[in-house]
N, CA, C and O of each residue as an XYZ file, in Angstrom:
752
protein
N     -40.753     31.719     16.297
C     -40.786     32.396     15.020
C     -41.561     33.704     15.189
O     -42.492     33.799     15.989
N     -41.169     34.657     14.450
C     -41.778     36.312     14.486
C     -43.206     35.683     14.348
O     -43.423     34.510     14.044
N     -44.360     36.859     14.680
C     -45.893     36.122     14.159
C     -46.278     37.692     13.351
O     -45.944     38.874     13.432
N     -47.126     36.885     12.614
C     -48.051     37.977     11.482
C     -48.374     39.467     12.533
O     -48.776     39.166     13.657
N     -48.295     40.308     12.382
C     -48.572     41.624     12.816
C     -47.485     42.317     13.569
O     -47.497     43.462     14.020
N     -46.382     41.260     13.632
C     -45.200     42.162     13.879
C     -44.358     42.632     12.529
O     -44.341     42.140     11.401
N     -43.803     43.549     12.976
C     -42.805     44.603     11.883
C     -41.227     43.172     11.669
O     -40.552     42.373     12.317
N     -41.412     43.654     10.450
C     -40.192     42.724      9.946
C     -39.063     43.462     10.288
O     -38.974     44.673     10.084
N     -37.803     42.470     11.033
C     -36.700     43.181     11.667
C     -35.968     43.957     10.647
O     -36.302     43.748      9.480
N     -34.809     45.016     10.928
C     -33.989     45.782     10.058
C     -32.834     45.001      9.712
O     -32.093     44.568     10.594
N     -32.638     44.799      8.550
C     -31.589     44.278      7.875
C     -31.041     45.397      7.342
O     -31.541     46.521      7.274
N     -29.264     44.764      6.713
C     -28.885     45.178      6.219
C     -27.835     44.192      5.760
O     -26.884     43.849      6.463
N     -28.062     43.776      4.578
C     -26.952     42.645      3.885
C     -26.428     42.889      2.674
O     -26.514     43.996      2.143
N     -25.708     41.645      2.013
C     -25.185     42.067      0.743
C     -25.802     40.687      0.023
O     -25.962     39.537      0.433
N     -26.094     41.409     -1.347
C     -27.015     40.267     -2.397
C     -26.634     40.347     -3.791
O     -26.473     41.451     -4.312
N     -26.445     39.066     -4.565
C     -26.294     39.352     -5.613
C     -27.236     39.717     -6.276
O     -28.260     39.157     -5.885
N     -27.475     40.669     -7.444
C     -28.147     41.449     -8.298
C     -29.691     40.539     -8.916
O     -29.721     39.443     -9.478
N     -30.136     40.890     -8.782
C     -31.348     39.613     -9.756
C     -31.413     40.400    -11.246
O     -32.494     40.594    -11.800
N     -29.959     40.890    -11.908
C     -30.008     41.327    -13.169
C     -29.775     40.076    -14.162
O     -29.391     39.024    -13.650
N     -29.988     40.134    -15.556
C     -29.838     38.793    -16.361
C     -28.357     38.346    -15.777
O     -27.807     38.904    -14.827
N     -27.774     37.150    -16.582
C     -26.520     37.392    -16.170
C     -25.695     37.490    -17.108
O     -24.634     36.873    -17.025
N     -26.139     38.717    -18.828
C     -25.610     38.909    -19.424
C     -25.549     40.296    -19.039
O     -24.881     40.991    -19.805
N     -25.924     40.718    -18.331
C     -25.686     42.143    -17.728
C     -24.976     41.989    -16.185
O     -24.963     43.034    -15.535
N     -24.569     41.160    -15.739
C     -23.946     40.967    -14.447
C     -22.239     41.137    -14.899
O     -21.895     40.307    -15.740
N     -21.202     42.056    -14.467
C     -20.098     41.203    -14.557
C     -19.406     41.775    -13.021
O     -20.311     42.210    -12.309
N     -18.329     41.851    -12.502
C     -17.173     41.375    -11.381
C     -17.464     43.120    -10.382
O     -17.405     43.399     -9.184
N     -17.761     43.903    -11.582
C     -18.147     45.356    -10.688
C     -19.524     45.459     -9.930
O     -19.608     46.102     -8.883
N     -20.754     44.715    -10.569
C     -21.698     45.542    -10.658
C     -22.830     44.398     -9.792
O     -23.972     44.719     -9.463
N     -22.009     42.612     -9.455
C     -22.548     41.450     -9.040
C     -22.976     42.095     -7.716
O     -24.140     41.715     -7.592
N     -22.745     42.682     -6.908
C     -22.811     42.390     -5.392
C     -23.846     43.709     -5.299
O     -23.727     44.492     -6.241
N     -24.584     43.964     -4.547
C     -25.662     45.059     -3.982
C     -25.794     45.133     -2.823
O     -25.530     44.207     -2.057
N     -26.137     46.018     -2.549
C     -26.808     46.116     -0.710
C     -27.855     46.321     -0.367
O     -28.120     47.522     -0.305
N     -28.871     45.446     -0.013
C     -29.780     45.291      0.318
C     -30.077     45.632      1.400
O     -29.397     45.192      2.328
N     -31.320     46.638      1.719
C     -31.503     46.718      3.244
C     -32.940     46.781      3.706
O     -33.566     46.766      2.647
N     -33.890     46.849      4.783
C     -35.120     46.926      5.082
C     -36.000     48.303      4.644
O     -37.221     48.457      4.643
N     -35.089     49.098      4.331
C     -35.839     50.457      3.734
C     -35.295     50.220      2.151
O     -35.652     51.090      1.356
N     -34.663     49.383      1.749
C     -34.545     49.831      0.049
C     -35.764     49.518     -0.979
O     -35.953     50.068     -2.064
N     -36.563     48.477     -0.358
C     -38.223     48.744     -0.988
C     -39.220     49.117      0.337
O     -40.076     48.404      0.860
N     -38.895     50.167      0.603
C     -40.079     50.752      1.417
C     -41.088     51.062      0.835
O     -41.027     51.558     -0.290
N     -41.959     50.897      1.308
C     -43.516     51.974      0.718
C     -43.710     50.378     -0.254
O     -44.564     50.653     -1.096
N     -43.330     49.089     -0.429
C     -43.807     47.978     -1.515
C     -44.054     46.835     -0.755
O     -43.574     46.397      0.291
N     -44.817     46.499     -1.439
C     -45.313     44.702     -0.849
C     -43.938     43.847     -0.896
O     -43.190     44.026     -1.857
N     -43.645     43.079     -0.058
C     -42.391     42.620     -0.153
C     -42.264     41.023      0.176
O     -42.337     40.871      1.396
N     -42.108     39.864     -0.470
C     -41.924     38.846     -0.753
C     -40.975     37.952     -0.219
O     -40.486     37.199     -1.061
N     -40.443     37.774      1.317
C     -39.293     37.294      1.315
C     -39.249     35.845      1.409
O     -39.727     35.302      2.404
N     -38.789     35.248      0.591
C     -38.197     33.357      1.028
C     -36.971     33.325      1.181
O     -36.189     34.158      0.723
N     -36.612     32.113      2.007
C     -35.483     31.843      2.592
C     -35.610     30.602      2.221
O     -36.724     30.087      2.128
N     -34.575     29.995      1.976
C     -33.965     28.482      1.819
C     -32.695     28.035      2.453
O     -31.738     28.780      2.666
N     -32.751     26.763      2.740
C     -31.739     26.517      3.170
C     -29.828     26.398      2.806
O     -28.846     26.684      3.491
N     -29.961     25.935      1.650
C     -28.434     26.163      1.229
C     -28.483     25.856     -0.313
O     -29.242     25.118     -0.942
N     -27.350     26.715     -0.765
C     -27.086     26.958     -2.618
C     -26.553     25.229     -2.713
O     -26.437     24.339     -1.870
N     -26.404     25.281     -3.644
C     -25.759     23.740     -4.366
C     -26.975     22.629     -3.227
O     -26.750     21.921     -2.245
N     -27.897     22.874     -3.782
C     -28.997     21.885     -3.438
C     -29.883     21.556     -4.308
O     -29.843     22.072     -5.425
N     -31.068     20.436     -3.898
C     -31.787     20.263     -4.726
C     -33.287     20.451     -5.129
O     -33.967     20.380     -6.153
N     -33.426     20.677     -4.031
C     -34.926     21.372     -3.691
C     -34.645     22.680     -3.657
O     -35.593     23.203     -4.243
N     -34.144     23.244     -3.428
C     -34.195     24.935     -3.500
C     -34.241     25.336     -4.753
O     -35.208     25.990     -5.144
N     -33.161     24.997     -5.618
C     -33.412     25.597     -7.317
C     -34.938     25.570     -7.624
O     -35.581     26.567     -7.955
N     -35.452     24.300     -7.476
C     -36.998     24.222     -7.943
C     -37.757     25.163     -7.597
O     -38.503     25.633     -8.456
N     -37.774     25.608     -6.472
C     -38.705     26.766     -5.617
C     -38.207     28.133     -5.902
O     -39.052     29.026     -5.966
N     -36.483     28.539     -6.149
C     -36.188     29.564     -6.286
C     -36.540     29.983     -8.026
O     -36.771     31.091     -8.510
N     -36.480     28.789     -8.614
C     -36.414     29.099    -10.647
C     -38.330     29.312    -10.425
O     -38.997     30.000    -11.198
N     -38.845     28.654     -9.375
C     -40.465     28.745     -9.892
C     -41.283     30.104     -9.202
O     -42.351     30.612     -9.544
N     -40.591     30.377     -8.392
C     -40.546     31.685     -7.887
C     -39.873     33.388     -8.731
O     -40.271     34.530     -8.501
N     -38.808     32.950     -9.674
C     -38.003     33.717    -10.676
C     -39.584     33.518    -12.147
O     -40.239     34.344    -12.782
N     -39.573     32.518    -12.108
C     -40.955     32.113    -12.847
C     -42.018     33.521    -13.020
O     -42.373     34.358    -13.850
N     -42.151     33.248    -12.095
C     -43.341     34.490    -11.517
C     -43.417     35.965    -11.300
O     -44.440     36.649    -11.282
N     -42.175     36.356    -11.137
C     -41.486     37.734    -10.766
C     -42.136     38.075    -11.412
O     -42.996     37.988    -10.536
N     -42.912     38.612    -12.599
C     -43.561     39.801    -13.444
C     -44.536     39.932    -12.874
O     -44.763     41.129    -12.694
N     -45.672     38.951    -12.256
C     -46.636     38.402    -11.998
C     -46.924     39.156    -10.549
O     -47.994     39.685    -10.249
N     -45.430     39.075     -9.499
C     -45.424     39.500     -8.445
C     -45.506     41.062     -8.720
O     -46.365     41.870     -8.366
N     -44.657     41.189     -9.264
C     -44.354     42.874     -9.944
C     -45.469     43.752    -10.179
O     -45.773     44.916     -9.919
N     -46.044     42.602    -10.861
C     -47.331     43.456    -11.192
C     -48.720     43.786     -9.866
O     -49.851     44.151    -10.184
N     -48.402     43.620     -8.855
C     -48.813     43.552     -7.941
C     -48.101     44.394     -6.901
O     -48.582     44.587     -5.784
N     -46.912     44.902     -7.312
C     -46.496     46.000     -6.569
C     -45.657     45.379     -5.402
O     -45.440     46.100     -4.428
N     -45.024     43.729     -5.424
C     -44.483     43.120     -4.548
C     -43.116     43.081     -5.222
O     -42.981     42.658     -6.370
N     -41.968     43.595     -4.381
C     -40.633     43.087     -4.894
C     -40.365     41.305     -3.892
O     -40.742     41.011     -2.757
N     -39.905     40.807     -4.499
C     -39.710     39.526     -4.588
C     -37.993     39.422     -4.349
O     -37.185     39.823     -5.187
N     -37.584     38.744     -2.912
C     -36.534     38.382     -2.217
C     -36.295     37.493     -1.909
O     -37.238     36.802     -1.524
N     -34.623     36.772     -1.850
C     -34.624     34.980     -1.269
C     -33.477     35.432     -0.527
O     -32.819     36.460     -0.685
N     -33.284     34.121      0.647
C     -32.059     34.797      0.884
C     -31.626     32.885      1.883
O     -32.416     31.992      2.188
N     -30.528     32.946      2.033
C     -29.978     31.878      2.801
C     -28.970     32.379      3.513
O     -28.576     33.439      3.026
N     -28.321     32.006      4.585
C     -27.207     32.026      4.945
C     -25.554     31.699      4.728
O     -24.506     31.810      5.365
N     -25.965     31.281      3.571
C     -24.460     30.955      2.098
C     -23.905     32.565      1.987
O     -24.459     33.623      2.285
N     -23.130     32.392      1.661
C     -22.260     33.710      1.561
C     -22.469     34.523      0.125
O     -22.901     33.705     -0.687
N     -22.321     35.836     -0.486
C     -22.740     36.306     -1.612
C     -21.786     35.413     -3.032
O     -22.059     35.157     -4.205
N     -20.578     35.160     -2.119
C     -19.820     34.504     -3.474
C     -20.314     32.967     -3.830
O     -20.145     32.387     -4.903
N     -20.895     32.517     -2.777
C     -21.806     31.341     -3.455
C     -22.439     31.557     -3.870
O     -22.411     31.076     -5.002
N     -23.782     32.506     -3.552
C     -24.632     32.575     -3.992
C     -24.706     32.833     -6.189
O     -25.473     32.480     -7.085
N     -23.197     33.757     -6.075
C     -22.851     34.302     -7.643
C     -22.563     32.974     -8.472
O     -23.012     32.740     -9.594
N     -21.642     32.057     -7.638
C     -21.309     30.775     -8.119
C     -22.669     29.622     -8.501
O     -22.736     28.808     -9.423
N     -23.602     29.908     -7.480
C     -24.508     28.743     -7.987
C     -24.948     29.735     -8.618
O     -25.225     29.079     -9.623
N     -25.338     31.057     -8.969
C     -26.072     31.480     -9.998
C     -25.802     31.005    -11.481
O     -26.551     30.527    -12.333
N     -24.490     31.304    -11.477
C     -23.838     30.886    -13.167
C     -23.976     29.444    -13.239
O     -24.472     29.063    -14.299
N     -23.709     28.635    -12.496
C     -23.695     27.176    -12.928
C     -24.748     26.720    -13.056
O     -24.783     25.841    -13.916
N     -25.954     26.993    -12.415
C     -26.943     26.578    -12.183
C     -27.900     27.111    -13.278
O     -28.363     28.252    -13.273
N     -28.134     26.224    -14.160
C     -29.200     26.440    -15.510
C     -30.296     27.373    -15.139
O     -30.366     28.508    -15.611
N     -31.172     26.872    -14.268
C     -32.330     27.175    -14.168
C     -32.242     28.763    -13.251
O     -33.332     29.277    -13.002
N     -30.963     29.508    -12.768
C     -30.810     30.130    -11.905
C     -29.932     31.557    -12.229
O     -29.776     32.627    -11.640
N     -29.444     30.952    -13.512
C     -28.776     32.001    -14.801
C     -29.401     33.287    -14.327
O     -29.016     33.943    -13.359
N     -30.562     33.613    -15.240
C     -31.172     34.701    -15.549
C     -32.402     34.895    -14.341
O     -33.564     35.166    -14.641
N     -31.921     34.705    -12.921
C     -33.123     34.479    -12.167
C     -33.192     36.324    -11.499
O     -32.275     36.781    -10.817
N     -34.145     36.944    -11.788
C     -34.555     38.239    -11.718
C     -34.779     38.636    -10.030
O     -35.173     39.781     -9.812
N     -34.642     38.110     -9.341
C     -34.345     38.011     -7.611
C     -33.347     38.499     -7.029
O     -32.357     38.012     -7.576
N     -33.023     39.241     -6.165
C     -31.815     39.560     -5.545
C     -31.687     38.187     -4.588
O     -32.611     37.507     -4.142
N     -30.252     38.004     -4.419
C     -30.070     36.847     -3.439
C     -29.507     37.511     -2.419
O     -28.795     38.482     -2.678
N     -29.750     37.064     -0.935
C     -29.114     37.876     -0.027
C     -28.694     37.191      0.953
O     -29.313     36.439      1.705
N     -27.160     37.594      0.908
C     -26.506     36.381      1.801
C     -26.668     36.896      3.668
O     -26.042     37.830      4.170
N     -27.492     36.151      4.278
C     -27.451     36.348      6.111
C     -26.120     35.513      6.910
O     -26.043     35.118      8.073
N     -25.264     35.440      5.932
C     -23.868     34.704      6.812
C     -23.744     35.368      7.720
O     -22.765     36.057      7.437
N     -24.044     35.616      8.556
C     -24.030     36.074     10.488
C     -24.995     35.576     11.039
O     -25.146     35.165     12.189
N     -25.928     35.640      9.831
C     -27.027     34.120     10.625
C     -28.335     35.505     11.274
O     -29.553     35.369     11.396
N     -27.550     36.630     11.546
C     -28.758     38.350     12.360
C     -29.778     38.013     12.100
O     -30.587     37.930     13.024
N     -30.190     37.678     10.772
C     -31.991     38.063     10.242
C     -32.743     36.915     10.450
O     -33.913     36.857     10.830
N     -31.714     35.676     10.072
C     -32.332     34.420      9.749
C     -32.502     34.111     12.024
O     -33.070     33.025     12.129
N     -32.399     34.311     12.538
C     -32.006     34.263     14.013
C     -33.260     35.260     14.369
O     -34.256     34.905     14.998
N     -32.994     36.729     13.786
C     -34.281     37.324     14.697
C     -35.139     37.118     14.019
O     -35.923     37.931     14.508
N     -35.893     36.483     12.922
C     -36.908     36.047     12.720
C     -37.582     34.655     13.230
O     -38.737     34.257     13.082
N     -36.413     34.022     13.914
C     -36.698     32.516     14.991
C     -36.782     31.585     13.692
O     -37.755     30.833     13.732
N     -36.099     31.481     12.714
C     -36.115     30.499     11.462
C     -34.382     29.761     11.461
O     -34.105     28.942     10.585
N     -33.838     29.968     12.008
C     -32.282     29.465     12.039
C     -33.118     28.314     12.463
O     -34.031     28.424     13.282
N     -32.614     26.678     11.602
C     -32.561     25.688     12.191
C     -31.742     25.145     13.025
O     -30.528     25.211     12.832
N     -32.341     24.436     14.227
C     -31.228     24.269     15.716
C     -30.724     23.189     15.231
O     -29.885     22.900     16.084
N     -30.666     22.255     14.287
C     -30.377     21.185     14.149
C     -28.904     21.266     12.859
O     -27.842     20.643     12.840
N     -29.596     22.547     11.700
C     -29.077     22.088     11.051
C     -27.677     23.672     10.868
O     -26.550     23.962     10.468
N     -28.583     24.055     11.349
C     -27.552     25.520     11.511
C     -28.005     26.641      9.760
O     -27.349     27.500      9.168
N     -29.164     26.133      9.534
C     -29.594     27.200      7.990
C     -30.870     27.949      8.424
O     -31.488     27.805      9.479
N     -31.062     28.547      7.681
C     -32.105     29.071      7.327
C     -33.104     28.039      7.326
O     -32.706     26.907      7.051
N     -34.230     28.192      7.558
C     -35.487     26.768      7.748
C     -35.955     27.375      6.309
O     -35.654     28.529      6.004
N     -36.751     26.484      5.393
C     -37.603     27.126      4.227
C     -39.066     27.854      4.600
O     -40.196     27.368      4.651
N     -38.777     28.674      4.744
C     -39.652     30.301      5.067
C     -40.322     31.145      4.078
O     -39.594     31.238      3.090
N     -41.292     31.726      3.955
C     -41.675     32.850      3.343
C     -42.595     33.510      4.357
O     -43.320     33.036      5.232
N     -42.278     35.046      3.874
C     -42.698     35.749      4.294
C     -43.149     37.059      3.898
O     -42.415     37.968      3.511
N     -44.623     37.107      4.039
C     -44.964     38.898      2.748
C     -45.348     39.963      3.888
O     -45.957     39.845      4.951
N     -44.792     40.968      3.286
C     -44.505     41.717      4.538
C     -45.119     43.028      3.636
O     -44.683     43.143      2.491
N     -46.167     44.065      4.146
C     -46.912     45.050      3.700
C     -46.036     46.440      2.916
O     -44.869     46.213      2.598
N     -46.400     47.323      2.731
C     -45.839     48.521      2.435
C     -45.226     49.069      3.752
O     -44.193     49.729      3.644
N     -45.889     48.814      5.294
C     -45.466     49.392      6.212
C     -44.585     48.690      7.092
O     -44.186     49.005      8.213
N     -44.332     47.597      6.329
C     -43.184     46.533      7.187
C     -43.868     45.144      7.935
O     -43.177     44.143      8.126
N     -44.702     45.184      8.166
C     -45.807     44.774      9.000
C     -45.686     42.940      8.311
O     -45.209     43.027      7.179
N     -45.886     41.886      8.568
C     -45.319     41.468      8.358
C     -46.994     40.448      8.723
O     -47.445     40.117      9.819
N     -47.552     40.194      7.344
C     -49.027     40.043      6.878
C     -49.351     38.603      6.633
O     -50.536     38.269      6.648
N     -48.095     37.415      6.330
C     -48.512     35.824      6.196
C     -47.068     35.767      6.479
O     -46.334     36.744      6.327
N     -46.597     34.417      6.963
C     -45.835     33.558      7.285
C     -46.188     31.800      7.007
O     -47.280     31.271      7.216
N     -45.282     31.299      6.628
C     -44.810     30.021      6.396
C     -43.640     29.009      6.510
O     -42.644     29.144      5.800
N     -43.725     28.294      7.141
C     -42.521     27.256      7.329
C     -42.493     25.986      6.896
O     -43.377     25.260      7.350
N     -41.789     25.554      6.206
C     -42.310     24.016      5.473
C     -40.907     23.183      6.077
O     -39.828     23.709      6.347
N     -41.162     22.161      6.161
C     -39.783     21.207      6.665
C     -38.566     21.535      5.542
O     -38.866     22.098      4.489
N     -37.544     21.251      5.756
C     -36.154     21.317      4.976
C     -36.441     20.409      3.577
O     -35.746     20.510      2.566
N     -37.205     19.813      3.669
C     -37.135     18.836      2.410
C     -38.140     18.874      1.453
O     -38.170     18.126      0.476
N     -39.387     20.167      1.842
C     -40.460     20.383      1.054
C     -40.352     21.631      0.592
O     -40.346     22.619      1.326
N     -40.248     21.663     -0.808
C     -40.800     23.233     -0.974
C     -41.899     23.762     -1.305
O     -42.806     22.942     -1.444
N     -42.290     25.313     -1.569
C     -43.100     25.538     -1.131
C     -43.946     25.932     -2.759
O     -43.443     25.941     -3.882
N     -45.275     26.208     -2.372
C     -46.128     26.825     -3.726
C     -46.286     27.955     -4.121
O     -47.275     28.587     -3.750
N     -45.212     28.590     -5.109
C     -45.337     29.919     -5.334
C     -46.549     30.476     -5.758
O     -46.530     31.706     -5.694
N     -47.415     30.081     -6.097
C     -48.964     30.326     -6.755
C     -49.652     30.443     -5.530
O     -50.420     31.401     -5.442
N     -49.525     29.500     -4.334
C     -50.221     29.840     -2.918
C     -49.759     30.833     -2.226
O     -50.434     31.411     -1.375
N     -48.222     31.218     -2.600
C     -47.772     32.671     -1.935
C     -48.541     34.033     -3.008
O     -48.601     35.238     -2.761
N     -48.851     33.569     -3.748
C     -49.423     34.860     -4.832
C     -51.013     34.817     -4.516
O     -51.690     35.844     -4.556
N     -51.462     33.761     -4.251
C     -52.884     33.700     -4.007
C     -53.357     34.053     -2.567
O     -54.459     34.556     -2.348
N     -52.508     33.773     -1.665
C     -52.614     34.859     -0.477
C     -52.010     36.608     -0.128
O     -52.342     37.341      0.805
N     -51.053     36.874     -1.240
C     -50.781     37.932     -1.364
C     -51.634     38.990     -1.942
O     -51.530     40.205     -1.775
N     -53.134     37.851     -3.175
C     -53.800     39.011     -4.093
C     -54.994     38.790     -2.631
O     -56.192     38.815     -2.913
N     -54.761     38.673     -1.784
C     -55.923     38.408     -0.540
C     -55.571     39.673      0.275
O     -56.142     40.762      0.211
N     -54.985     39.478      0.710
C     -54.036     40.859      1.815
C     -54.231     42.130      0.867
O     -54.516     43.150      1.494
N     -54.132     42.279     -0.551
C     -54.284     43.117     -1.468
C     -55.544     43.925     -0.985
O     -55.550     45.027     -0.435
N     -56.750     43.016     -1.362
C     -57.931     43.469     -0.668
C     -58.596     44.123      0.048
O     -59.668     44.696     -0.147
N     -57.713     44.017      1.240
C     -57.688     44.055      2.414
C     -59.403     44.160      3.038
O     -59.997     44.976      3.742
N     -59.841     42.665      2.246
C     -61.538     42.452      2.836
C     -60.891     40.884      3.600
O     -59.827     40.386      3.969
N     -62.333     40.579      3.517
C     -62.541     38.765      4.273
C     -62.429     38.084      3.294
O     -63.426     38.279      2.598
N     -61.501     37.099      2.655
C     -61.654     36.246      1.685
C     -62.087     34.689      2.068
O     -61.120     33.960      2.291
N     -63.325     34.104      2.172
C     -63.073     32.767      2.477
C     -61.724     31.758      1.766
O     -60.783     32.098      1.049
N     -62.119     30.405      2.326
C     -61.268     29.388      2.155
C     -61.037     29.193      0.325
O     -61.958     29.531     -0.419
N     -59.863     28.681     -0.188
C     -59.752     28.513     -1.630
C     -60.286     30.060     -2.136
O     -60.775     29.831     -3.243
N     -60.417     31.415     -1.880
C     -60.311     32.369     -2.707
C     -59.516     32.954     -3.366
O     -58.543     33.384     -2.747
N     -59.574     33.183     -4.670
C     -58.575     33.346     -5.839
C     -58.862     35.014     -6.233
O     -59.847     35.582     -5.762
N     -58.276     35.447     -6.784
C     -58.301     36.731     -7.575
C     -59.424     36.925     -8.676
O     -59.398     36.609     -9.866
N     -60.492     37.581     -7.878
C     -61.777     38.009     -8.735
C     -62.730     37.098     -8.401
O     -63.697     36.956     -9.149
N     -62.614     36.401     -7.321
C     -63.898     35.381     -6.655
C     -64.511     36.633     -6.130
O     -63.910     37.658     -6.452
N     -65.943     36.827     -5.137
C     -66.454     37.315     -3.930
C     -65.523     37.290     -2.461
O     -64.913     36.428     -1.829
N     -65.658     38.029     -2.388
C     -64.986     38.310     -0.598
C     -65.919     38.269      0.264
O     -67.015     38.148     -0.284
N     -65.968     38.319      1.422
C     -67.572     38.368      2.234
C     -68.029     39.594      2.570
O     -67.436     40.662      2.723
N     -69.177     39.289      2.665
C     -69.860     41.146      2.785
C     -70.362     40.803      4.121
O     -71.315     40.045      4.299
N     -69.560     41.500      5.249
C     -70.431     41.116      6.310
C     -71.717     41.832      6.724
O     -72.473     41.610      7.670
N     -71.760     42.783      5.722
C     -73.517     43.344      5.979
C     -74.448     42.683      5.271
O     -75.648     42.948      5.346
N     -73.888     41.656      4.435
C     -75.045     40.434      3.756
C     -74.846     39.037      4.731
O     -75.665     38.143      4.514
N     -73.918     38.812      5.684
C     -73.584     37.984      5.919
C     -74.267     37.588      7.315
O     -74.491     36.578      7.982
N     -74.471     39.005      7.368
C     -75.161     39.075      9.246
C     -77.066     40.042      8.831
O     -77.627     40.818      9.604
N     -77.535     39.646      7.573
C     -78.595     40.126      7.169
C     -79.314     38.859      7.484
O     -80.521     38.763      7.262
């Protein structure tokens, strides 16, 4: 798997829109997503393993949850699997919780991104469940991998993201507006 301080590889895919989906129709569903289209922003990426599942909605609607939250933090917020964009449009509409989900979805059907990031599962042939926050300069600042059958804590991806924010020492369990360490009190 890529490790923290390397540059997140160059993509270039196609995603459906994270617009409501009373503003989505047959022209305007599909986008192109690429590694410079939020340059210069904190950038949020999860990966899951496959649409029409059951653990993924939970993590992707609780993650859509949060988007303002991320926003407001100057992080655009990305998911992506290796399902193709017309699934991805299909489980959007059917899927209650996934309707109005404010996320671009981005389909890696060639498998490129999900492969050079070392997250393709050998077993199962998907995307492994991944996140990854990657700086203003690409740089590529926390990583996570949870087994296929666990998902993950969007509040622990936000609580290490307002950490990296910082950019001080945060001990263990630090939250947004605790103390950070002062290492000129620390070595006094």
């Amino acid at each position: 798997m890529i490790s923290v301080g390397e540059k997140f590889p160059e993509f270039k895919l196609t995603a459906v829109d994270g617009k409501p989906l009373a503003d989505i129709n047959i022209d305007n569903v599909f986008t192109e997503i690429t590694d410079q289209t939020y340059a210069g922003k904190w950038q949020v990426i999860f990966f899951y393993p496959k649409d029409f599942t059951f653990v993924c909605p939970t993590e992707i609607a609780a993650f859509g949850d949060m988007y303002e939250d991320f926003a407001d933090r100057d992080a655009q917020l990305l998911t992506a699997s290796t399902d193709t964009e017309f699934t991805h449009w299909a489980w959007r509409k059917h899927q209650e919780e996934l309707r109005d989900l404010p996320i671009p979805m981005l389909a890696d059907v060639k498998r490129e991104l999900t492969e050079s990031l070392g997250i393709l599962d050998k077993n199962e042939g998907v995307a492994q469940r991944a996140v990854f926050i990657v700086d203003p300069d690409g740089i590529i600042r926390f990583s996570m991998t949870t087994d296929l059958n666990v998902g993950r804590n969007p509040k622990e991806v936000m609580r290490v993201l307002d950490a990296l924010q910082t950019d001080e020492l945060c001990p263990c369990n630090w939250s947004k507006g605790d103390e950070t360490i002062d290492l000129k009190q620390a070595t006094a």
